[in-house]
C-alpha positions in Angstrom: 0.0 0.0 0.0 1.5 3.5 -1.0 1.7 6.0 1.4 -1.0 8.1 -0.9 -3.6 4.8 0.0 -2.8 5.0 3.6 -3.3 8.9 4.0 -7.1 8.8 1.7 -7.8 5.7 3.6 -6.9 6.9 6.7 -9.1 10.4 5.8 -11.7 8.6 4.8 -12.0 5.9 7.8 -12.2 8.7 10.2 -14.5 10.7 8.6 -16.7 7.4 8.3 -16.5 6.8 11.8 -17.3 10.1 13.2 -20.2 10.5 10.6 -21.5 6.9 10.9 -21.5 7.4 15.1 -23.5 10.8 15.1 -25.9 9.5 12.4 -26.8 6.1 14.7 -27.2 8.0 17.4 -29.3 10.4 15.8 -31.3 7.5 14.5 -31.3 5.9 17.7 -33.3 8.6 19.3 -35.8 8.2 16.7 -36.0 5.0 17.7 -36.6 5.7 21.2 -39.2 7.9 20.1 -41.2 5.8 18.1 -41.3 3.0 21.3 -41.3 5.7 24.3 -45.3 4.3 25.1 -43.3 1.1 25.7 -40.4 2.5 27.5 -42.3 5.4 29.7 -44.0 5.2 33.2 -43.4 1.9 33.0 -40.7 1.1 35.7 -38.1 -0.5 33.2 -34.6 -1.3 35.1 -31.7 0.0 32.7 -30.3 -3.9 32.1 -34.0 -4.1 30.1 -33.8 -0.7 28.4 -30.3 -2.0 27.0 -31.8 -4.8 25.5 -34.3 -2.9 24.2 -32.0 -0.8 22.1 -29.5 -3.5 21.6 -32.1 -5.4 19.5 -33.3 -1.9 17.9 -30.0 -1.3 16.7 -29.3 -3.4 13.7 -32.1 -2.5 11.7 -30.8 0.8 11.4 -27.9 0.1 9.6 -29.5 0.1 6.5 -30.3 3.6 6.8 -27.4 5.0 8.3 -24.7 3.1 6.4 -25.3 4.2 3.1 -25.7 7.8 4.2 -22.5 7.9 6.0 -20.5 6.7 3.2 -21.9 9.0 0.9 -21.5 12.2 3.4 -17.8 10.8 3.9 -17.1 10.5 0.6 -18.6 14.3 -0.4 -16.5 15.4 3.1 -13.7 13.6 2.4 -13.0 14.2 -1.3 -14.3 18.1 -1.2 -11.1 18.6 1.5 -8.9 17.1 -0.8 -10.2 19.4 -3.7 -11.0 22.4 -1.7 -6.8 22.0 0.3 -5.4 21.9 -3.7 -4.2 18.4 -3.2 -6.5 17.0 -6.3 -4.4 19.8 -8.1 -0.9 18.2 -6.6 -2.0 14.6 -7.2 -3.6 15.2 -11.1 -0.5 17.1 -11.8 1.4 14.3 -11.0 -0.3 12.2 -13.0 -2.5 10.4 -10.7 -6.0 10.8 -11.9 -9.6 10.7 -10.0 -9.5 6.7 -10.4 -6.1 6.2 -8.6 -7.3 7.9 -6.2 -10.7 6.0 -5.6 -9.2 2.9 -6.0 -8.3 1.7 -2.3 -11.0 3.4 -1.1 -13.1 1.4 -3.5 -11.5 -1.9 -2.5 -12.9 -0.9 1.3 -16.4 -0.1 -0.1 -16.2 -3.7 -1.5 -15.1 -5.0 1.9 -17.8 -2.8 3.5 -20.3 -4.0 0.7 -19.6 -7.6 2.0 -20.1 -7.1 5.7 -23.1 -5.4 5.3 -24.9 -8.4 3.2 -23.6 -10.6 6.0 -24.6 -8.6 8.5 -28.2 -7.8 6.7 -28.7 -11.4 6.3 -27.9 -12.6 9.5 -27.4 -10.2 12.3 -30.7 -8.2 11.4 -33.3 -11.4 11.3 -31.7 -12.5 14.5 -32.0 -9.4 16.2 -35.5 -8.9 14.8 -36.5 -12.0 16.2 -34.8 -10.7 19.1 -36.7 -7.7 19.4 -40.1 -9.1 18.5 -40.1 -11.5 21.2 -38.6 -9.0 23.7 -41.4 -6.9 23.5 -43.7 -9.7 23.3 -42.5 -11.8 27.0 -41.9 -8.2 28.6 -45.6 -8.2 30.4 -44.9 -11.7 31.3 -41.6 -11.9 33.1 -42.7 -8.4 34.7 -46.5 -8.3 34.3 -46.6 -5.1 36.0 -44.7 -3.7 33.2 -48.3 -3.9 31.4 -50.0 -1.8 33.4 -49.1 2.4 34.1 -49.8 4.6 37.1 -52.7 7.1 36.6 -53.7 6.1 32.9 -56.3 3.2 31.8 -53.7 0.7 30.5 -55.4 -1.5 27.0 -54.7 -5.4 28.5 -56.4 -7.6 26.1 -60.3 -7.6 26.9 -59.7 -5.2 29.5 -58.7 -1.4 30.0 -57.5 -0.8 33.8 -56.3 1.5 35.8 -54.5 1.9 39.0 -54.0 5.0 41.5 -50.6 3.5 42.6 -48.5 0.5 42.5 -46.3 -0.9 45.3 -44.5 -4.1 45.9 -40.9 -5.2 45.4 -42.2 -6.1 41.2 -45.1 -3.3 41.4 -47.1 -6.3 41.5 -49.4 -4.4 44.7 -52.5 -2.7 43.0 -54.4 0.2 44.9 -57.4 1.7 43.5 -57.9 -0.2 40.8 -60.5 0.7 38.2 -61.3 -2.1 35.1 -63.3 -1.4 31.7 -64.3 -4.9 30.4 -64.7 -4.5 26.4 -67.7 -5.7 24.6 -67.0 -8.6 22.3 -69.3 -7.5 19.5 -67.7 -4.1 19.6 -70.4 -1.5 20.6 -68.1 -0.3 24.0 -68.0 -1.3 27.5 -70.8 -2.3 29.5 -68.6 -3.7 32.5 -67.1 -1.2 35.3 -65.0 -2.8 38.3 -64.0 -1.0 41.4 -61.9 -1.9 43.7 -60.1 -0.9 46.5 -56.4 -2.8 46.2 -55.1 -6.4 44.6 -52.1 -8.1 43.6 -50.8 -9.3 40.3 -50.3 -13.3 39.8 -47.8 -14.4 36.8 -45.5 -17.0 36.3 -43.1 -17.3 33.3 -44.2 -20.8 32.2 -47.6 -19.4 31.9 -49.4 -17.5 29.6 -52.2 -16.5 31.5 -51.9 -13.4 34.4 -54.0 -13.8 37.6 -55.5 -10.4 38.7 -56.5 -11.0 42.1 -59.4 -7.9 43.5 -60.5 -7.6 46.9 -63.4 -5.4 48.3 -65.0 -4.0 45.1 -68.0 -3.2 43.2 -68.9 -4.8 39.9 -71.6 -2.9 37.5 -72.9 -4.3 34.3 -75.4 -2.6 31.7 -78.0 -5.1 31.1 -79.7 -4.9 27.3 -82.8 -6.1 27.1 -84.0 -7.5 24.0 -86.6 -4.9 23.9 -85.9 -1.2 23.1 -88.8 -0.1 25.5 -87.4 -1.9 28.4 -84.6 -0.3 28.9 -85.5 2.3 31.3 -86.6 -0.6 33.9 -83.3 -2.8 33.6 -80.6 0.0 33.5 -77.3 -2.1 35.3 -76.6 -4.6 37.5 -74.7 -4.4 40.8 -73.1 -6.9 43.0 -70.3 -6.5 45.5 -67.4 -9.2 45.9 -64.9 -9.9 48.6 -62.3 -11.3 46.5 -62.4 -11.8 42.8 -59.9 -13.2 40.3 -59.7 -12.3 36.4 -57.4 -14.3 34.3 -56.3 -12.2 31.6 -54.7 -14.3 28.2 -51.1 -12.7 27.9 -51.4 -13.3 23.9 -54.2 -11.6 24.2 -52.9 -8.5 25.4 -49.2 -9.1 23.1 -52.1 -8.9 20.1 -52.8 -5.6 20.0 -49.6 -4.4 18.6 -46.4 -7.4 19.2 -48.3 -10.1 17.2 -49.5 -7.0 14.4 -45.7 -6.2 14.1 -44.7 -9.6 13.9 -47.0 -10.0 10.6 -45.5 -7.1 9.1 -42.1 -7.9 10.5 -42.0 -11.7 10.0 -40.2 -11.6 6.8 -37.5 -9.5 8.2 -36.6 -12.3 10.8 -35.2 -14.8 7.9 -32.3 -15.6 6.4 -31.7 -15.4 2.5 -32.0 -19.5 2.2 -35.2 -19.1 4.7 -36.7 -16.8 2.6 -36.4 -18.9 -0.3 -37.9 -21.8 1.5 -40.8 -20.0 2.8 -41.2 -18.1 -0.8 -41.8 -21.4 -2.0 -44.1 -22.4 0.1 -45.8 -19.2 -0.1 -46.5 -19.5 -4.3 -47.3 -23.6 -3.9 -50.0 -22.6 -1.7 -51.4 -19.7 -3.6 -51.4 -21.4 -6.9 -53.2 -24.9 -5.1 -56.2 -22.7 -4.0 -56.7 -21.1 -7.1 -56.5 -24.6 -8.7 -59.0 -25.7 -6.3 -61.7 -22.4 -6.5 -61.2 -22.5 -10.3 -61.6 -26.7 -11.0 -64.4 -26.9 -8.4 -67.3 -24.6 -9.8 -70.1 -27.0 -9.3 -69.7 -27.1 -5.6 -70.7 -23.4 -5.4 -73.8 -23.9 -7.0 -77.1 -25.5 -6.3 -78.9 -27.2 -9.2 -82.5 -27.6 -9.0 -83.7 -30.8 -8.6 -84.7 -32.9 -10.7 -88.6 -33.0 -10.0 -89.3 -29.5 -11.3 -88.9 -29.9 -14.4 -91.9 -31.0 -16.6 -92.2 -34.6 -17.8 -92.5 -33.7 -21.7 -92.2 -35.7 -24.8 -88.2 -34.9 -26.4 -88.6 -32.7 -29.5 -85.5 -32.3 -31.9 -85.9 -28.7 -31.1 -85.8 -27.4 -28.0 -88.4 -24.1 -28.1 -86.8 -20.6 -27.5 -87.9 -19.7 -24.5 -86.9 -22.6 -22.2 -89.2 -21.0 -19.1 -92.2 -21.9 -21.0 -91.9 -25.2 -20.3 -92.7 -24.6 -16.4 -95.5 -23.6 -14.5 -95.7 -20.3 -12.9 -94.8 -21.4 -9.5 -91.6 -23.5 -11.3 -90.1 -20.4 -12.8 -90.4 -18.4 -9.7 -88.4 -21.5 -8.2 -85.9 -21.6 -10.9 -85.3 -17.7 -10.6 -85.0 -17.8 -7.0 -82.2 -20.8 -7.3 -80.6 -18.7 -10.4 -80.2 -15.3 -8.4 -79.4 -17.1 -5.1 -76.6 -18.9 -7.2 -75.5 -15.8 -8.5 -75.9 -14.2 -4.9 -73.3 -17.3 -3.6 -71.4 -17.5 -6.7 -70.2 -13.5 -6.5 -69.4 -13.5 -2.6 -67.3 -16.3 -3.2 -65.5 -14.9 -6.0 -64.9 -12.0 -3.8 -63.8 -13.6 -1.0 -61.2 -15.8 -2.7 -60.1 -12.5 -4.5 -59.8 -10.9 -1.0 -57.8 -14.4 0.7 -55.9 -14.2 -2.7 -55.0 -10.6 -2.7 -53.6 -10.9 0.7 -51.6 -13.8 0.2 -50.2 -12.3 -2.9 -49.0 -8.9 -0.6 -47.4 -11.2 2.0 -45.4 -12.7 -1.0 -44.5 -9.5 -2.2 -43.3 -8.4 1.4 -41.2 -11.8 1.5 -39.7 -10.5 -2.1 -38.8 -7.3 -1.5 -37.1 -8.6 1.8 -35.4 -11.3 -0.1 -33.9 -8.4 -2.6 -33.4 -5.9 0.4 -30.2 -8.6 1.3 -28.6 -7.5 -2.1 -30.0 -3.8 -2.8 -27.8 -3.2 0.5 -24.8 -4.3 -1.2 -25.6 -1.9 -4.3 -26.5 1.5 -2.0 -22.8 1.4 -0.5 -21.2 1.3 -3.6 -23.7 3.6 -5.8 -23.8 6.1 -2.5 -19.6 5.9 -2.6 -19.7 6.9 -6.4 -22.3 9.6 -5.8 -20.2 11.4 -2.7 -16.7 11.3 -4.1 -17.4 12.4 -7.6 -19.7 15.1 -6.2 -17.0 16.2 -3.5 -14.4 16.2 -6.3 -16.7 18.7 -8.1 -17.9 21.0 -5.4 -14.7 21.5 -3.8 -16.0 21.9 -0.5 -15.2 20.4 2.6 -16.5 20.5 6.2 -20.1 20.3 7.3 -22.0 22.8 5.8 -22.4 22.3 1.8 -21.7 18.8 2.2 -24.4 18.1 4.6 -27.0 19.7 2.3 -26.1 17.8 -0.3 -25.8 14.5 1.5 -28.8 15.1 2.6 -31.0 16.4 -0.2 -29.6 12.9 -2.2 -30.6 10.7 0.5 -34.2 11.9 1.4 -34.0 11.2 -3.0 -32.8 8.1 -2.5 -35.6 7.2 0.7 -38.4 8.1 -0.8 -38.0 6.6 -3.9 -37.5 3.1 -2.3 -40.3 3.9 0.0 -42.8 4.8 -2.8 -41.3 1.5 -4.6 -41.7 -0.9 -1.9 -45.4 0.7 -0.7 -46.2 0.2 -4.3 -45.2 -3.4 -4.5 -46.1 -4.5 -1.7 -49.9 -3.2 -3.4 -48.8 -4.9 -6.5 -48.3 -2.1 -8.1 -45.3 -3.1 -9.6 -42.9 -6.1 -9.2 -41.1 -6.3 -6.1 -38.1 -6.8 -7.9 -38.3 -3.2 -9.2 -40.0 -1.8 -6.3 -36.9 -2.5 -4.5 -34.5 -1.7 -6.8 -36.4 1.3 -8.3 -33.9 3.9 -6.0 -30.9 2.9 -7.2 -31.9 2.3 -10.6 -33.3 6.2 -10.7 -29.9 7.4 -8.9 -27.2 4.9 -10.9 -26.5 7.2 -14.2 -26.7 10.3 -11.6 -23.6 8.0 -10.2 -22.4 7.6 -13.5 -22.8 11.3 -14.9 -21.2 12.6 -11.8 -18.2 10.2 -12.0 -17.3 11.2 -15.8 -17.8 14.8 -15.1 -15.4 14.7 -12.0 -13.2 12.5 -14.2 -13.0 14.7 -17.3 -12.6 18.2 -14.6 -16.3 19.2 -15.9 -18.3 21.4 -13.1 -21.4 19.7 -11.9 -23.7 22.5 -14.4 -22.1 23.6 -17.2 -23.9 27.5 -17.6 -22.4 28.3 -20.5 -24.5 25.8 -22.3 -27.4 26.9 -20.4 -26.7 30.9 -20.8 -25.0 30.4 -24.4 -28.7 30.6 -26.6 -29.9 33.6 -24.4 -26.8 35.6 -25.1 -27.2 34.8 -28.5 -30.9 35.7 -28.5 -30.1 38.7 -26.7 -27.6 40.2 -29.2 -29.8 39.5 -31.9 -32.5 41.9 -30.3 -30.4 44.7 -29.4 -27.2 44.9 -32.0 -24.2 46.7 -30.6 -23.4 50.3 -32.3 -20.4 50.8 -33.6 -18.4 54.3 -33.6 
């Protein structure tokens, strides 16, 4: 390695490091944003917070990695130009490519890492995460429930004045809103004045235990009328225990982010196997709603039809064979056929439909593995071509840039994905529709830096104007 390597290397890997720590940690706040319902008010130790961000953490690497390299690339190679040394280094006949070359052999290093690490140290620490979240109400059940608020557990929305105990497992004050089951509110208030909370980690149920309270119930009568004279029920208890299904309560929002999330928790070769599976079971129910149309509809039976003589021609109007009464009959079967015939369709379009978006989500994380590997190299010949060119170092001009190209480059593969996920598109494209948009930006800016070309050339753009404007006022001459 010459000692011209060592020094852009060296430039470069600090620059990378500093930008690449502020940027996680930026990111890592957003993080603790987006979660602080799960963090706050709820008595978490730090040893559990830790583990909490420690299994956020990877899965923002894929955002902050490729926007580091490119920000370190525009930093590091708009010193060089803005400091002159470009000028030292071209005039001694070391061009832009000599000069990207080691660095480009540690984007390829870094390319490599980051598939491993995207393939395997993200779906583990997914997995990780999702499961965290999900067994945190049952190792520390008190966890699930806040001081001063009503606290959505499953079936039940309680609230507690104050907790107390060596786990916060003591209750005091304790008021619970049962939830309907058919969805029109809560009909069930009870009150009471303290109780404990029962768990164990081998179980999945949680024992709330109530002692001296009040139960109320809205009773609905099956006529409108009668409501005035049954308005609620009341009874008083002693003790009484509710047993509250822990995968109840992780439903609400763990089990909902483990749909979304599922695909993100496997490996390139599990994806593959699942992907499989996926399409075998898509295409065998559409086999079996398309080759089984008979089963969806109900034939008339054989007695309604009228016992006539066979003619070589059938007459025109087939109803006229029938009675009155038997055409009624065979219009009501016909439209309740059609009735069954069209809900089915939809239903198996709806069953389909989603089955077909889970696919795509497997897809697009299947080709999120590689697109990884592409964004660290198309971001490293984005930032150094464009530092070359701007000849501007530091954190100001840079920055703007950086950023300007990367909320680009986010959005676009947002849009895509949404839209594939949709199947709008393929998820092949929808994934790869970012740095398909931003490669001959790459590989405009790389021959202009190249070739010493400023990033707009104005004389092109003034050159017809000037021209246009001597035409319509001529210069005098003495």
């Amino acid at each position: 390695m010459k000692i011209l390597d060592k020094y852009l290397l060296k430039t470069f890997l600090t620059t990378f490091t500093t930008v690449f720590v502020i940027l996680f940690f930026i990111f890592i706040l957003q993080t603790v944003w987006l979660f602080i319902s799960e963090l706050a008010g709820k008595d978490l130790d730090l040893v559990m917070v830790i583990k909490f961000l420690a299994f956020a953490m990877p899965r923002i690497v894929p955002l902050v990695l490729p926007l580091s390299i490119l920000l370190a690339s525009i930093m590091t190679f708009g010193n060089l130009a803005e400091n002159y040394e470009f000028a030292a280094m071209k005039s001694s006949g070391i061009s832009l490519q000599r000069a990207m070359r080691m660095l480009t052999i540690f984007i390829i290093l870094l390319s490599i890492m980051a598939f491993f690490f995207a393939n395997n140290v993200i779906p583990y620490a997914e997995y990780k995460f999702i499961n965290f979240r999900k067994n945190i109400a049952q190792v520390k059940p008190a966890l699930a429930i806040a001081e001063g608020q009503f606290n959505d557990v499953g079936f039940y929305n309680i609230k507690v004045n104050k907790k107390s105990g060596k786990e916060g497992n003591e209750l005091t004050g304790i008021t619970i809103h049962k939830k309907s089951k058919i969805g029109d509110g809560s009909k069930t208030v009870i009150k009471a004045k303290n109780g404990s909370l029962i768990s164990s980690e081998e179980s999945s149920i949680l024992q709330l235990v109530l002692n001296d309270g009040y139960y109320y119930e809205d009773i609905v009568p099956k006529n409108y009328e009668d409501r005035s004279k049954m308005p609620f029920a009341k009874s008083s208890f002693k003790k009484q225990i509710i047993n509250i299904d822990l995968s109840e309560l992780n439903k609400t929002d763990v089990n909902d982010a483990s749909v979304t999330n599922t695909n993100t928790m496997l490996t390139i070769n599990e994806l593959s196997y699942t992907l499989d599976s996926l399409n075998k079971n898509i295409k065998t129910e559409v086999k079996n709603f398309t080759e089984n149309p008979t089963a969806r509809i109900n034939y008339p039976a054989p007695k309604v039809f009228p016992k006539t003589k066979v003619k070589k021609e059938l007459p025109t109007d087939i109803l006229s064979l029938y009675t009155n009464q038997q055409k009624s009959d065979i219009l009501k079967i016909a439209s309740s056929n059609i009735t069954n015939t069209s809900y089915s369709i939809e239903t198996i379009r709806s069953e389909i439909l989603n089955k077909q978006k889970n696919i795509n989500k497997h897809l697009i994380a299947f080709y999120d593995k590689f697109v990884i590997v592409f964004a660290c190299f198309l971001m490293f010949f984005i930032g150094a071509p464009l530092g070359a060119i701007i000849r501007k170092g530091g954190l100001g001009l840079p920055i703007v840039f950086a950023v300007l190209i990367f909320i680009t480059y986010h959005f676009i593969n947002t849009f895509g994905k949404r839209l594939a996920q949709e199947d709008g598109m393929t998820p092949f494209l929808g994934a790869w529709l970012s740095s398909i948009i931003l490669t001959p930006f790459a590989i405009l800016l790389t021959y202009r830096a190249t070739n010493d070309i400023g990033l707009i050339n104005m004389d092109v753009i003034l050159l017809p104007f000037q021209k246009l404007f001597k035409k319509l006022f001529p210069t005098t001459q003495n």
